[in-house]
Every structure is written in structure tokens, then in C-alpha cells.
MIFITOR-734136 format. One record per residue: residue number from 1; chain; x, y, z of N, C-alpha, C, O, CB in turn; residue in three letters. Coordinates in Angstrom, 3 decimals, always signed. Glycine has a CB too. Layout:
<pts>
+------+-------+----------+----------+----------+----------+----------+----------+----------+----------+----------+----------+----------+----------+----------+----------+----------+------+
! resi ! chain !      nxx !      nyy !      nzz !     caxx !     cayy !     cazz !      cxx !      cyy !      czz !      oxx !      oyy !      ozz !     cbxx !     cbyy !     cbzz ! resn !
+------+-------+----------+----------+----------+----------+----------+----------+----------+----------+----------+----------+----------+----------+----------+----------+----------+------+
!  NUM !     A !        X !        Y !        Z !        X !        Y !        Z !        X !        Y !        Z !        X !        Y !        Z !        X !        Y !        Z !  ALA !
...
+------+-------+----------+----------+----------+----------+----------+----------+----------+----------+----------+----------+----------+----------+----------+----------+----------+------+
</pts>
This chain:
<pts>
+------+-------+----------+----------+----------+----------+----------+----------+----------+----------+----------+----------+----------+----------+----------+----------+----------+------+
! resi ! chain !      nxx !      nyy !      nzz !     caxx !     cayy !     cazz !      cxx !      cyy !      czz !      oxx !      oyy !      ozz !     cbxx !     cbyy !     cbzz ! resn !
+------+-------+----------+----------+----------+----------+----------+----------+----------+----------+----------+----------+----------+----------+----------+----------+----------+------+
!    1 !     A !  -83.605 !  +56.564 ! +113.333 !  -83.677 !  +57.967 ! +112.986 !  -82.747 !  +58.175 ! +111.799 !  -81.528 !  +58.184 ! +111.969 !  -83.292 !  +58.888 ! +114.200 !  UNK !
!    2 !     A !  -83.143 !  +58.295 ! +110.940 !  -82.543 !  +58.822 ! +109.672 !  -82.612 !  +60.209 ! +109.283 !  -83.658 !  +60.858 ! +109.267 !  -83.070 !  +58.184 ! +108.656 !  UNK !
!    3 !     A !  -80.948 !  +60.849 ! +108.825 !  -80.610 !  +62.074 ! +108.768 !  -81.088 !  +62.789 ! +107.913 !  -81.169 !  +64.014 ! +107.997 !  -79.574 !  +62.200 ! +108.715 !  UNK !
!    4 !     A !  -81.691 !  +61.689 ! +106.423 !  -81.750 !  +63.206 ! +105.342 !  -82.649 !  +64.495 ! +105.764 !  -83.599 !  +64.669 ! +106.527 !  -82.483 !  +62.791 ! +103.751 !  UNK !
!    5 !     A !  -81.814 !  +65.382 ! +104.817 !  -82.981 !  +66.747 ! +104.687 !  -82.699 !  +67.831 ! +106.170 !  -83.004 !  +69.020 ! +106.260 !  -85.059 !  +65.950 ! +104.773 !  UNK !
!    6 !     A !  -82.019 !  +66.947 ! +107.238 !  -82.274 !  +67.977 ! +108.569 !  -81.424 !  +68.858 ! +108.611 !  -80.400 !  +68.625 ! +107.968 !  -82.219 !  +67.420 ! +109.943 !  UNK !
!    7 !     A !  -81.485 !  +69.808 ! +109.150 !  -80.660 !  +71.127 ! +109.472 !  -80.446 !  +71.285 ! +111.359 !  -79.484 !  +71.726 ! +111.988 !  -81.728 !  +72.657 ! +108.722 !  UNK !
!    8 !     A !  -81.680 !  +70.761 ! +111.819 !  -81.407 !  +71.173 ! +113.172 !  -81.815 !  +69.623 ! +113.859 !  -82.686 !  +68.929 ! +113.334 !  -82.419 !  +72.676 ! +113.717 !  UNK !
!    9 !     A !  -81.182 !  +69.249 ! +114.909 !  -82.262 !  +68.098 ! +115.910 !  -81.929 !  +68.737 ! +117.747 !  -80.914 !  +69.124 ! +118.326 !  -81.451 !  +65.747 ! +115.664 !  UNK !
!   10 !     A !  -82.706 !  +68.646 ! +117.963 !  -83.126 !  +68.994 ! +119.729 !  -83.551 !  +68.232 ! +120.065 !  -84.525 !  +67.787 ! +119.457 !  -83.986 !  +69.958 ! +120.278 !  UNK !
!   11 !     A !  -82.958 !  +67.443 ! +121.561 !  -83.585 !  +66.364 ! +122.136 !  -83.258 !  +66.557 ! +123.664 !  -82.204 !  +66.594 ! +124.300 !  -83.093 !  +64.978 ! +121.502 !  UNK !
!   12 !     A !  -84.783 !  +66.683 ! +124.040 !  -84.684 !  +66.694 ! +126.063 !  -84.887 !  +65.592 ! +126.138 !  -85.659 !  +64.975 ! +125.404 !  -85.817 !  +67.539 ! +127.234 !  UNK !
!   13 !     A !  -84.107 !  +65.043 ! +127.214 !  -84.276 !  +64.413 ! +128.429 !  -83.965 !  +64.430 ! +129.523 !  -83.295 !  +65.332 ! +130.027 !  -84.127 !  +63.717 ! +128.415 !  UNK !
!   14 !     A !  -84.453 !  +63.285 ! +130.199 !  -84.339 !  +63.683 ! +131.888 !  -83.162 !  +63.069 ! +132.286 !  -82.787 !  +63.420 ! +133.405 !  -85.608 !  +63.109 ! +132.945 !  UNK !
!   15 !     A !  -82.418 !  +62.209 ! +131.678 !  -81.530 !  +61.237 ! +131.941 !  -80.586 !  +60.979 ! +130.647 !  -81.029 !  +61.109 ! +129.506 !  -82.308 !  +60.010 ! +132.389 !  UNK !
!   16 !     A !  -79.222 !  +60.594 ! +130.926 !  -78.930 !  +60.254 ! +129.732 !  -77.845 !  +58.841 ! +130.007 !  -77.332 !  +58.982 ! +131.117 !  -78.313 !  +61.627 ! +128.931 !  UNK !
!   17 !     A !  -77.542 !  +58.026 ! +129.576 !  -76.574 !  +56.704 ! +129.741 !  -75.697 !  +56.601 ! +128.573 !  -76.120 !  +56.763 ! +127.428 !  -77.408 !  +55.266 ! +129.850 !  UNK !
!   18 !     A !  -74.255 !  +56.283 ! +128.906 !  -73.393 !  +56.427 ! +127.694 !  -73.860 !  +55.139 ! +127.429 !  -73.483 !  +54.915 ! +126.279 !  -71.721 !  +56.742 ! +127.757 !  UNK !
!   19 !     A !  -74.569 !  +54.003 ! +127.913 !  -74.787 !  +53.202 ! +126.647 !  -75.852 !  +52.929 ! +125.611 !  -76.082 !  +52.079 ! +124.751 !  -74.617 !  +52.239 ! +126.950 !  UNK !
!   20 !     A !  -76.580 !  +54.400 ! +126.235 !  -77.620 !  +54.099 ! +124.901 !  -76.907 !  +55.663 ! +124.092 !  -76.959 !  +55.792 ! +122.869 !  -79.955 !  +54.129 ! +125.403 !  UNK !
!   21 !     A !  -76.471 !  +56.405 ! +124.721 !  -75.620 !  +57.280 ! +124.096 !  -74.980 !  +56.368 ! +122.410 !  -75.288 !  +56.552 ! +121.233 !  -74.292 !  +57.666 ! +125.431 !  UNK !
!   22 !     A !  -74.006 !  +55.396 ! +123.081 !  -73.061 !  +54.924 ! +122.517 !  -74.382 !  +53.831 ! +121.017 !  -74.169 !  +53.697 ! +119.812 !  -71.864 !  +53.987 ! +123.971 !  UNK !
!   23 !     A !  -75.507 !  +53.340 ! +121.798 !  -75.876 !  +52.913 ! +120.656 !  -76.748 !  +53.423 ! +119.486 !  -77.405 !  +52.912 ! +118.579 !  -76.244 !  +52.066 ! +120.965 !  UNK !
!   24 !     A !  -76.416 !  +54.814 ! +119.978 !  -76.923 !  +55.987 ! +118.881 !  -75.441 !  +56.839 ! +117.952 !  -75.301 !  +57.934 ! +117.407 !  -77.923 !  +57.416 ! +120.025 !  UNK !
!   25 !     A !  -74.514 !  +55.579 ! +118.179 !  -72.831 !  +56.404 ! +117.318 !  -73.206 !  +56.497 ! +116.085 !  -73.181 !  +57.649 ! +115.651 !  -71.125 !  +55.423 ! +117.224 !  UNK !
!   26 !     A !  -73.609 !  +55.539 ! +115.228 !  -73.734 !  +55.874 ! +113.963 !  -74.980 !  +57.339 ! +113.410 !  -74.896 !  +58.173 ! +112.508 !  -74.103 !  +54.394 ! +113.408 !  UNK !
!   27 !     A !  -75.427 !  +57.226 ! +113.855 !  -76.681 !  +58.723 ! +113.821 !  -75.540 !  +59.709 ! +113.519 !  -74.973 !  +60.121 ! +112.507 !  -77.767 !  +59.285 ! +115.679 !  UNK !
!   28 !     A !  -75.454 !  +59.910 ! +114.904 !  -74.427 !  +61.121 ! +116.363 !  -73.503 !  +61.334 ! +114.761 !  -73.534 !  +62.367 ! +114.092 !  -73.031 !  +59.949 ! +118.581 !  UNK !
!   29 !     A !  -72.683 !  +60.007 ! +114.390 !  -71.648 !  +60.017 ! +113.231 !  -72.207 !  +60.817 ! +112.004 !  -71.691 !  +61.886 ! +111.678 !  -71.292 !  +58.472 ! +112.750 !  UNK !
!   30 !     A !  -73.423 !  +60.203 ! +111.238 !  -74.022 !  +60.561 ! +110.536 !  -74.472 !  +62.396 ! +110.458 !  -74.056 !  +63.217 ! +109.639 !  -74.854 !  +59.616 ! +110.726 !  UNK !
!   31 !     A !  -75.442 !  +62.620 ! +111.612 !  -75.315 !  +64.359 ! +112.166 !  -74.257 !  +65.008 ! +111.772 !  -74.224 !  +65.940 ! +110.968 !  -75.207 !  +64.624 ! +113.717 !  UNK !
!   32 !     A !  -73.264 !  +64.451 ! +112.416 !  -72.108 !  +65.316 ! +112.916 !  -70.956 !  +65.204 ! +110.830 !  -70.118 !  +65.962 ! +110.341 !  -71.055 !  +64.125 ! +114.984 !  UNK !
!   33 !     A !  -71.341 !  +64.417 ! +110.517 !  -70.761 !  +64.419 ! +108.635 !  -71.204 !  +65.627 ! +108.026 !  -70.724 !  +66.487 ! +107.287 !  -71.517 !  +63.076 ! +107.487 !  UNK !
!   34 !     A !  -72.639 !  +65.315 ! +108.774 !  -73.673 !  +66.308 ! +107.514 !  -73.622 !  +67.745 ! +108.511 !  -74.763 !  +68.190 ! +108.637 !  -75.921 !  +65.532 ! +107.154 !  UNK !
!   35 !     A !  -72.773 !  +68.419 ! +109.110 !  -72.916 !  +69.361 ! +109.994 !  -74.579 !  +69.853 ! +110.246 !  -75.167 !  +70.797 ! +109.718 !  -71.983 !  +70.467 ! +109.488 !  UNK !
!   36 !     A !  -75.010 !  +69.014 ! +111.086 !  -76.306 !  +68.990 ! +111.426 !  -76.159 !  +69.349 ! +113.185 !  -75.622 !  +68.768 ! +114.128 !  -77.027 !  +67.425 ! +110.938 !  UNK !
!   37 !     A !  -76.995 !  +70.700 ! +113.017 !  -76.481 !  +70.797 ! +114.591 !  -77.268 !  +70.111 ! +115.658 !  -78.494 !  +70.061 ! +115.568 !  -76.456 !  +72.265 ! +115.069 !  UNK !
!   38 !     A !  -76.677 !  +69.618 ! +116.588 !  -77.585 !  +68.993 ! +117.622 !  -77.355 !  +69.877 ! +118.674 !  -76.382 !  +70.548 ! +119.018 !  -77.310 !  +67.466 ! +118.024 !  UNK !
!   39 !     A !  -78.718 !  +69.683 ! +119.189 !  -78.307 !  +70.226 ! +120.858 !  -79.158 !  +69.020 ! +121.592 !  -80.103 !  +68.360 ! +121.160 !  -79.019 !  +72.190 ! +121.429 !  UNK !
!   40 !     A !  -78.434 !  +68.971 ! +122.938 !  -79.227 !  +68.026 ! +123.623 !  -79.641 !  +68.476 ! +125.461 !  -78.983 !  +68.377 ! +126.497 !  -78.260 !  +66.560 ! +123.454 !  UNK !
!   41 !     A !  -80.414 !  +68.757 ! +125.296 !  -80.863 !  +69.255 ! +127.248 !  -81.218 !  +68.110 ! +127.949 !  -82.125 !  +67.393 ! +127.527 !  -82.433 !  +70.377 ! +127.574 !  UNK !
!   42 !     A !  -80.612 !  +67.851 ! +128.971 !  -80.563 !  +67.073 ! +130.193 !  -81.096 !  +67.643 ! +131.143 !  -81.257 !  +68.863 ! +131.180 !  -79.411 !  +66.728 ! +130.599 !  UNK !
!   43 !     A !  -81.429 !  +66.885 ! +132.005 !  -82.066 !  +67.403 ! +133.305 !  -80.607 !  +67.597 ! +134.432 !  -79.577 !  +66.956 ! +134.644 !  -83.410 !  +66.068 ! +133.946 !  UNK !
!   44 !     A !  -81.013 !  +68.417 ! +134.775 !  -79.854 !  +68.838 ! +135.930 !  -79.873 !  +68.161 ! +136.737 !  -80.855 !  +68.549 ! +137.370 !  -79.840 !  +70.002 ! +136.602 !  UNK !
!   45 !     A !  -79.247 !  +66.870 ! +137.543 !  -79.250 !  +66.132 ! +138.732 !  -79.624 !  +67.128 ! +140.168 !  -79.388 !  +68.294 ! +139.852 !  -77.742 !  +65.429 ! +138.792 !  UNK !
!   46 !     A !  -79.867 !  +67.090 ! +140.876 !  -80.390 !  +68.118 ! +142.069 !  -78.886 !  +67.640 ! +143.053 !  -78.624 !  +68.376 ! +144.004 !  -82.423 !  +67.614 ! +142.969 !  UNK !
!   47 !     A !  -78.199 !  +66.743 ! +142.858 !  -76.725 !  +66.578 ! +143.435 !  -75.703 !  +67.467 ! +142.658 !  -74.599 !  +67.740 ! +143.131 !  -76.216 !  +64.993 ! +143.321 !  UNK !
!   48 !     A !  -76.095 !  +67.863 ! +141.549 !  -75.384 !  +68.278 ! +140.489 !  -74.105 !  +69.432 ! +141.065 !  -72.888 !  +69.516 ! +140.903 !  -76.525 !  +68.920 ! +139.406 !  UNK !
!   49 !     A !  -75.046 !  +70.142 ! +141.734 !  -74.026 !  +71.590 ! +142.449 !  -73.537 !  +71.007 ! +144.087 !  -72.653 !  +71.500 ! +144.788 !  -75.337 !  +73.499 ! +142.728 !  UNK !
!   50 !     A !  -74.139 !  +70.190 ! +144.312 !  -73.552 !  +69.566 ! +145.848 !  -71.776 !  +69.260 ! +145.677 !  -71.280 !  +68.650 ! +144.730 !  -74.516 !  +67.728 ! +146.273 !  UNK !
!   51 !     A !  -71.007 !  +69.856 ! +146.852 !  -69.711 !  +70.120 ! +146.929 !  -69.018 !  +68.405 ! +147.195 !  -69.732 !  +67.646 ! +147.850 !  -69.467 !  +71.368 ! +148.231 !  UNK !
!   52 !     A !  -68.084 !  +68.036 ! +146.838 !  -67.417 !  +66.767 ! +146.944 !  -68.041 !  +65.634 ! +147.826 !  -68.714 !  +64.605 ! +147.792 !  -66.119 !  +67.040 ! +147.430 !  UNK !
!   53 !     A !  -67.197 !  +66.730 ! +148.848 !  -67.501 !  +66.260 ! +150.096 !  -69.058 !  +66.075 ! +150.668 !  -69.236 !  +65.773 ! +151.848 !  -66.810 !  +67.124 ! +150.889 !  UNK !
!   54 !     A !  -69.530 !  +66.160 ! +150.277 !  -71.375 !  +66.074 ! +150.578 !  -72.234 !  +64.828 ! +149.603 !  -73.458 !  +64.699 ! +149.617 !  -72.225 !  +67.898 ! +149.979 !  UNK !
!   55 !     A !  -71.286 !  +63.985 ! +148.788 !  -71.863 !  +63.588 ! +148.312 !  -71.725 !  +62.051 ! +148.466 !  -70.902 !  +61.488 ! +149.188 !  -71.803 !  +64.180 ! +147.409 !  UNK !
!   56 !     A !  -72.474 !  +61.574 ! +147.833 !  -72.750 !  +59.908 ! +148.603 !  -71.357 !  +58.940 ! +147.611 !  -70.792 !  +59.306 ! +146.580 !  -75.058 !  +59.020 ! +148.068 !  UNK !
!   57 !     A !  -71.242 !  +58.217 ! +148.062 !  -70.409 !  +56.995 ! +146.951 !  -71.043 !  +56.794 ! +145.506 !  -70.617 !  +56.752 ! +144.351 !  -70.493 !  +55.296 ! +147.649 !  UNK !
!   58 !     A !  -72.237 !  +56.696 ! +146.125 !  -73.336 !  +55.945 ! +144.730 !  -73.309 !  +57.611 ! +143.932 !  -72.689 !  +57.688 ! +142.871 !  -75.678 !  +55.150 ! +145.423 !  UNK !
!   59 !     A !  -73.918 !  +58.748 ! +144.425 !  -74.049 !  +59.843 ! +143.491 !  -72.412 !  +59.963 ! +142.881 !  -72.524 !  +60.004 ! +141.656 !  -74.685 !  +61.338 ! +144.345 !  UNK !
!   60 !     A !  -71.426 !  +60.012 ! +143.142 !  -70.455 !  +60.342 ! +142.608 !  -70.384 !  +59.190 ! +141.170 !  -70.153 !  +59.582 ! +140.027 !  -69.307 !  +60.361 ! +143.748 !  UNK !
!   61 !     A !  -70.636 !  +57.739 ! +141.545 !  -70.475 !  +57.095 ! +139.961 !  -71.521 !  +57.956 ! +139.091 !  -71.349 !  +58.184 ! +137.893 !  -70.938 !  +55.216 ! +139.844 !  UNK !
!   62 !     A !  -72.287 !  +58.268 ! +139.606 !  -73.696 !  +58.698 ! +138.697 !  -73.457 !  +60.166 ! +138.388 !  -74.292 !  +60.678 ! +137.642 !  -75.327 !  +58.528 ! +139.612 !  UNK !
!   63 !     A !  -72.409 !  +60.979 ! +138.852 !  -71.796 !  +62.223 ! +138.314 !  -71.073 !  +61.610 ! +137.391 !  -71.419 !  +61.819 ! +136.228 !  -70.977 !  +63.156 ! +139.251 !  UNK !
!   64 !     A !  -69.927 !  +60.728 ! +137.624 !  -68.753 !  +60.719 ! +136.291 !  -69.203 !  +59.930 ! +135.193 !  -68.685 !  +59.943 ! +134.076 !  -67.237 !  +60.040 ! +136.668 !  UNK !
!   65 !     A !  -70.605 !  +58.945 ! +135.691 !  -71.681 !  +58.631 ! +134.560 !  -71.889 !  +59.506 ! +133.083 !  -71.571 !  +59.308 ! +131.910 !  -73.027 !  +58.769 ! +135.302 !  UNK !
!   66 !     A !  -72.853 !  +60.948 ! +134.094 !  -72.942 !  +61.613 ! +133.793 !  -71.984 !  +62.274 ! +132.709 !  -72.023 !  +62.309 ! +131.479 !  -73.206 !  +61.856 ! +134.613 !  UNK !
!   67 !     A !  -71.351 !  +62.643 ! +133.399 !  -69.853 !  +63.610 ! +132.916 !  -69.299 !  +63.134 ! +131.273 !  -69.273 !  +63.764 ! +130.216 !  -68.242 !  +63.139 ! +134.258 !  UNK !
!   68 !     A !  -68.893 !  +61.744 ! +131.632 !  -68.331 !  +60.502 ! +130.620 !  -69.707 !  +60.549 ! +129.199 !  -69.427 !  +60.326 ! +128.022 !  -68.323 !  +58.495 ! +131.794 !  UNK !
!   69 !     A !  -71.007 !  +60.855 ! +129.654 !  -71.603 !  +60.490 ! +128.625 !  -71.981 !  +61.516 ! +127.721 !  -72.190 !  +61.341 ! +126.520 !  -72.545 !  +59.814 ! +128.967 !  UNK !
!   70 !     A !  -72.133 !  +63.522 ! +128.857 !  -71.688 !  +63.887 ! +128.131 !  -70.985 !  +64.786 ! +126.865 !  -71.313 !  +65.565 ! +125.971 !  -71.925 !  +63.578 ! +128.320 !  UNK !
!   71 !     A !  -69.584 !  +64.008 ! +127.528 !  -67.981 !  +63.992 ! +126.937 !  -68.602 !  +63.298 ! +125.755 !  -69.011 !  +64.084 ! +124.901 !  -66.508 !  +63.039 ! +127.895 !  UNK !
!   72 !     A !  -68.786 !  +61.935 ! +125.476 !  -69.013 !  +61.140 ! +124.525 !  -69.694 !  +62.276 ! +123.208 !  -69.032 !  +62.744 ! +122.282 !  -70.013 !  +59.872 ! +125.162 !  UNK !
!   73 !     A !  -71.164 !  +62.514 ! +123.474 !  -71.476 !  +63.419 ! +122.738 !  -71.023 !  +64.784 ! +122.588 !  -71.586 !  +65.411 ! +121.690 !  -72.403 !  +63.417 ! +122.888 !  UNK !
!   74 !     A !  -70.186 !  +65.359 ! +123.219 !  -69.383 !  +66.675 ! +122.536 !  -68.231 !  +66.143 ! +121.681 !  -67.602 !  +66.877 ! +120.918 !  -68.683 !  +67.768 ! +123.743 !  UNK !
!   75 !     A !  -67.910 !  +64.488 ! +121.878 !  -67.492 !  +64.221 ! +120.350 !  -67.773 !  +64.444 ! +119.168 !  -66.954 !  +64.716 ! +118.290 !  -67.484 !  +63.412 ! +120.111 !  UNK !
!   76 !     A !  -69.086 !  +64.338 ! +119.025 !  -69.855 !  +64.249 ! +117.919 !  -70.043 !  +66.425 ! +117.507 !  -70.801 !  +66.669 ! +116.568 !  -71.615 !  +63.087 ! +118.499 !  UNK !
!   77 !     A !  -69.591 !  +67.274 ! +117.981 !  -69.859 !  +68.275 ! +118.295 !  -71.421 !  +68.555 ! +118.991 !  -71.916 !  +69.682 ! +118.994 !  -69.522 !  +68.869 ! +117.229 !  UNK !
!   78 !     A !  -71.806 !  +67.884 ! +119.317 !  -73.015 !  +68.059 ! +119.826 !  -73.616 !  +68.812 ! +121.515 !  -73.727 !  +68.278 ! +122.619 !  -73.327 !  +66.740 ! +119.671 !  UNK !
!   79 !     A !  -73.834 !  +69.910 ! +121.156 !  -74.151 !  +70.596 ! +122.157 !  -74.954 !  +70.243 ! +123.555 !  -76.107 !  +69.875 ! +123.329 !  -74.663 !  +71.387 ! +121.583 !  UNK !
!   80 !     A !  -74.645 !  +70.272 ! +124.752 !  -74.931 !  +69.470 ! +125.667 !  -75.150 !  +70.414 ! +126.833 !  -74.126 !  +70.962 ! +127.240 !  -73.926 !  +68.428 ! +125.817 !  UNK !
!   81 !     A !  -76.467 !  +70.760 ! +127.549 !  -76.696 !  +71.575 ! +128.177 !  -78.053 !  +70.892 ! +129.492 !  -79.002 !  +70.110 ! +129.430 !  -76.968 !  +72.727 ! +127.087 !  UNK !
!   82 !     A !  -77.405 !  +71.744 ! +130.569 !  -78.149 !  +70.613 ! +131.783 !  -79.065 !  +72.043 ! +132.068 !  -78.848 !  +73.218 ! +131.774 !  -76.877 !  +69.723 ! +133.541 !  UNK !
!   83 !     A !  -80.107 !  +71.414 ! +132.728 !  -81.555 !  +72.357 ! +133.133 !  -82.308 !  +71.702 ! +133.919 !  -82.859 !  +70.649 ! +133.595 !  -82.557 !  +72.761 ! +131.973 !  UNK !
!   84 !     A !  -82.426 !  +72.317 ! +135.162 !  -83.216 !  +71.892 ! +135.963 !  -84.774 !  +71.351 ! +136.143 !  -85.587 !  +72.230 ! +135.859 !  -83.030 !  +72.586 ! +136.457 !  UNK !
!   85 !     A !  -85.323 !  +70.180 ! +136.527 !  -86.808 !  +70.203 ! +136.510 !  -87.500 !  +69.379 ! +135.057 !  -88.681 !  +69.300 ! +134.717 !  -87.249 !  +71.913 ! +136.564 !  UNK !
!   86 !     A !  -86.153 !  +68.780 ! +134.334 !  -86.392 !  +68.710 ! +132.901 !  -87.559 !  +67.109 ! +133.184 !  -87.270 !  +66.234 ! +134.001 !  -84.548 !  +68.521 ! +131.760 !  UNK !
!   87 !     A !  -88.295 !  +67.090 ! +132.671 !  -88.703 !  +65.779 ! +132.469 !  -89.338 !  +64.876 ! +131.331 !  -89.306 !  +63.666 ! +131.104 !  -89.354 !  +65.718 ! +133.238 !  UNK !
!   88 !     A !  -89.977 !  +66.053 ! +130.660 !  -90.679 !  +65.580 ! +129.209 !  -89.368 !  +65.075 ! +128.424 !  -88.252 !  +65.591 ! +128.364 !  -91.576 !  +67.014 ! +128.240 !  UNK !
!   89 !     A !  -89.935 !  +63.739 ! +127.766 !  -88.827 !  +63.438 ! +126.578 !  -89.229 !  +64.112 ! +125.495 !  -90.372 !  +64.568 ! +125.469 !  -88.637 !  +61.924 ! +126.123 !  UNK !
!   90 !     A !  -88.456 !  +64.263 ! +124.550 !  -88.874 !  +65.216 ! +123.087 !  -87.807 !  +65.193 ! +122.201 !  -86.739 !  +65.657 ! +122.601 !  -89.175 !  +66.895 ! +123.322 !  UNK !
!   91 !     A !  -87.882 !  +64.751 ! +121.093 !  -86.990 !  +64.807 ! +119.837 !  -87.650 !  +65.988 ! +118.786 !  -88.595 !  +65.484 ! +118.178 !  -86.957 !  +63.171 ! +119.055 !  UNK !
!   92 !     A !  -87.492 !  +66.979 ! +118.519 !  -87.533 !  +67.943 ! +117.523 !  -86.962 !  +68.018 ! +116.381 !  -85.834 !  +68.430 ! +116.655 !  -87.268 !  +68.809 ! +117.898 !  UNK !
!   93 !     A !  -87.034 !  +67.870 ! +115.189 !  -86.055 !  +67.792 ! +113.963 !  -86.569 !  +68.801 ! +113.570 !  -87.770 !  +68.983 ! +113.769 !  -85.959 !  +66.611 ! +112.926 !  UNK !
!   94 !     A !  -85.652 !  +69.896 ! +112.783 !  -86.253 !  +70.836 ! +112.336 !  -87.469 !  +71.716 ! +112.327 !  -88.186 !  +72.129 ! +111.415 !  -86.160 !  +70.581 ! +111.729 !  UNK !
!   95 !     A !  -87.475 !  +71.864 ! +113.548 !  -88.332 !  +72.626 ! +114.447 !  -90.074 !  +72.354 ! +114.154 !  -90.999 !  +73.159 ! +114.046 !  -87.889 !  +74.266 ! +114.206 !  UNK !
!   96 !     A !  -90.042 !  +71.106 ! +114.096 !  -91.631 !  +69.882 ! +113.524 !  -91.021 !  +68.636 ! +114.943 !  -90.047 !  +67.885 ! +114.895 !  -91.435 !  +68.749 ! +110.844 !  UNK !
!   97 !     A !  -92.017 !  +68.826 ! +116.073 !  -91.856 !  +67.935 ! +117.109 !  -92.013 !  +66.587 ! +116.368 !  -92.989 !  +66.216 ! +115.715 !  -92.879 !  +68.184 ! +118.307 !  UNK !
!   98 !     A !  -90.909 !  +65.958 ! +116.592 !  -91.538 !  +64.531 ! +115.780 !  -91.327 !  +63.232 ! +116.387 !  -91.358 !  +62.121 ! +115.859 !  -90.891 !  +64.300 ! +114.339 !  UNK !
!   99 !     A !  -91.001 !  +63.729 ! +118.170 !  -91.852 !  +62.336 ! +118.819 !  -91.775 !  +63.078 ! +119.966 !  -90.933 !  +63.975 ! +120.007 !  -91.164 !  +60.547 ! +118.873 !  UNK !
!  100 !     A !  -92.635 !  +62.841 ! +121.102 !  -92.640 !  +62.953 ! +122.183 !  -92.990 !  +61.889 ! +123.305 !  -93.950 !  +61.219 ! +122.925 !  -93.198 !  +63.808 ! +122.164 !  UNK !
!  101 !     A !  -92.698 !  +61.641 ! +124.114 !  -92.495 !  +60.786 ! +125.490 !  -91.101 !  +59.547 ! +124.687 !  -90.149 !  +59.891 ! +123.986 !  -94.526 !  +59.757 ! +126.158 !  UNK !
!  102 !     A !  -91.418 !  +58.359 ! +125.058 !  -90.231 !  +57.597 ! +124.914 !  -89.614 !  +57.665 ! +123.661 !  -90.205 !  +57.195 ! +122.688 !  -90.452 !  +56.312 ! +125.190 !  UNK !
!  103 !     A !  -88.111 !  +58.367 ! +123.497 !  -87.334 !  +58.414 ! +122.912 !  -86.612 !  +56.933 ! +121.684 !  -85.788 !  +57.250 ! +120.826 !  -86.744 !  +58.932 ! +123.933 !  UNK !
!  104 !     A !  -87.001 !  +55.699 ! +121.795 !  -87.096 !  +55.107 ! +121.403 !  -87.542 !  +55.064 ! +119.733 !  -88.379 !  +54.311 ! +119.236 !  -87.474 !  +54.784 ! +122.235 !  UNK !
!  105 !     A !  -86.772 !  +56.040 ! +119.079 !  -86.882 !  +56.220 ! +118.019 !  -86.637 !  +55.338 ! +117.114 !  -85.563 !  +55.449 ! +116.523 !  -86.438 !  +57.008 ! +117.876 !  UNK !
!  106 !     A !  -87.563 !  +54.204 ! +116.741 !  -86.965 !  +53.447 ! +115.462 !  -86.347 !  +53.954 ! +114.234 !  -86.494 !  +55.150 ! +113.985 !  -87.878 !  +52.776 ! +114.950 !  UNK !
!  107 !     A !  -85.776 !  +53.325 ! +113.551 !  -84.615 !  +53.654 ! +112.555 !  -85.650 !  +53.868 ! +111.092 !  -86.454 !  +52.988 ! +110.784 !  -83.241 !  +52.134 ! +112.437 !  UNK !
!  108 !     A !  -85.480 !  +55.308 ! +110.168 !  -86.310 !  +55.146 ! +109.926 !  -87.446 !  +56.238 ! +110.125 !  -88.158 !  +56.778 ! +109.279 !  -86.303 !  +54.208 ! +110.316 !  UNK !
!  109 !     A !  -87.400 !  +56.387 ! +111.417 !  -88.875 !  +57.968 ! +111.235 !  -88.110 !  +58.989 ! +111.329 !  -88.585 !  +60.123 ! +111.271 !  -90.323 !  +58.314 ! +112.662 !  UNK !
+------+-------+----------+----------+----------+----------+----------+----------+----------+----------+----------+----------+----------+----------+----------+----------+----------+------+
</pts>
């Protein structure tokens, strides 16, 4: 994904991992030079609002997963907002959908 020309990028997904987070730094870097605003919507985990104590061993790594990845991207100033039910993938650049389902954006479109 190459930056010139953009003003805005929006990207849902249902899931997010700081390590594919992390192997999108140079972009995230790139965006965030050119004050290019990002926003990014996540799907809301359905454990998400469940109280401490109610929650399993395994969901809690997969909250501070969560949490840690993202922290990572509000480095970048990048806006980070959870929503329930989310499932379509979608990258938007300047309000021209310019991929939808797997996010797997080669370098480049």
C-alpha cells in the first residue's frame, strides 16, 4: 500500500494481531509523516464488556492481545474504534473502496 496523494484511509476488520499490525510499521510510519488520517474499526470481542472475574485464562491473553495492538497503532496517531458484529474486511482510501474481503494488500495498489 503506497501513500501518495491520500488524505483519508479507513480500514474494518474483524480481528486485529500486533504482528501483522507491526508488519504494516513502515505504511502506519509513512501515514502518520504525511498527516494522513487513519481510522481503523475492529470488531468488538463479545468478551469485550465481560467483568474480570468472568473471564477465561485464554480470553484474557486475547484482551491484552487486543489492548497491546491497539496501543501499537495509536502510536502512529491512528484512530482505533471497536463495533460490534463487524465482519466484512474493507480498506477505503479516500473515500474510493479500494479492496474488499482479504486485507492482504500488496505493496503498491
Amino acid at each position: 500500500m503506497t501513500c501518495n496523494r491520500r488524505a483519508r484511509v479507513i480500514i474494518q476488520s474483524p480481528y486485529l494481531t500486533v504482528r501483522r499490525a507491526k508488519y504494516l510499521e513502515k505504511e502506519w510510519q509513512a501515514l502518520a509523516s504525511r498527516r494522513v488520517r487513519v481510522c481503523v474499526f475492529l470488531q468488538e470481542p463479545l468478551w469485550w464488556q465481560t467483568s474480570n472475574s468472568q473471564i477465561s485464562a485464554e480470553d484474557s491473553i486475547r484482551i491484552d492481545d487486543l489492548r497491546r495492538g491497539m496501543d501499537y497503532l495509536r502510536c502512529f496517531r491512528i484512530h482505533v474504534t471497536l463495533r460490534p458484529g463487524i465482519h466484512e474486511k474493507l480498506a477505503i482510501i479516500d473515500n474510493a473502496i479500494c479492496r474488499e474481503g482479504s486485507l492482504n494488500i500488496p505493496d503498491g495498489d
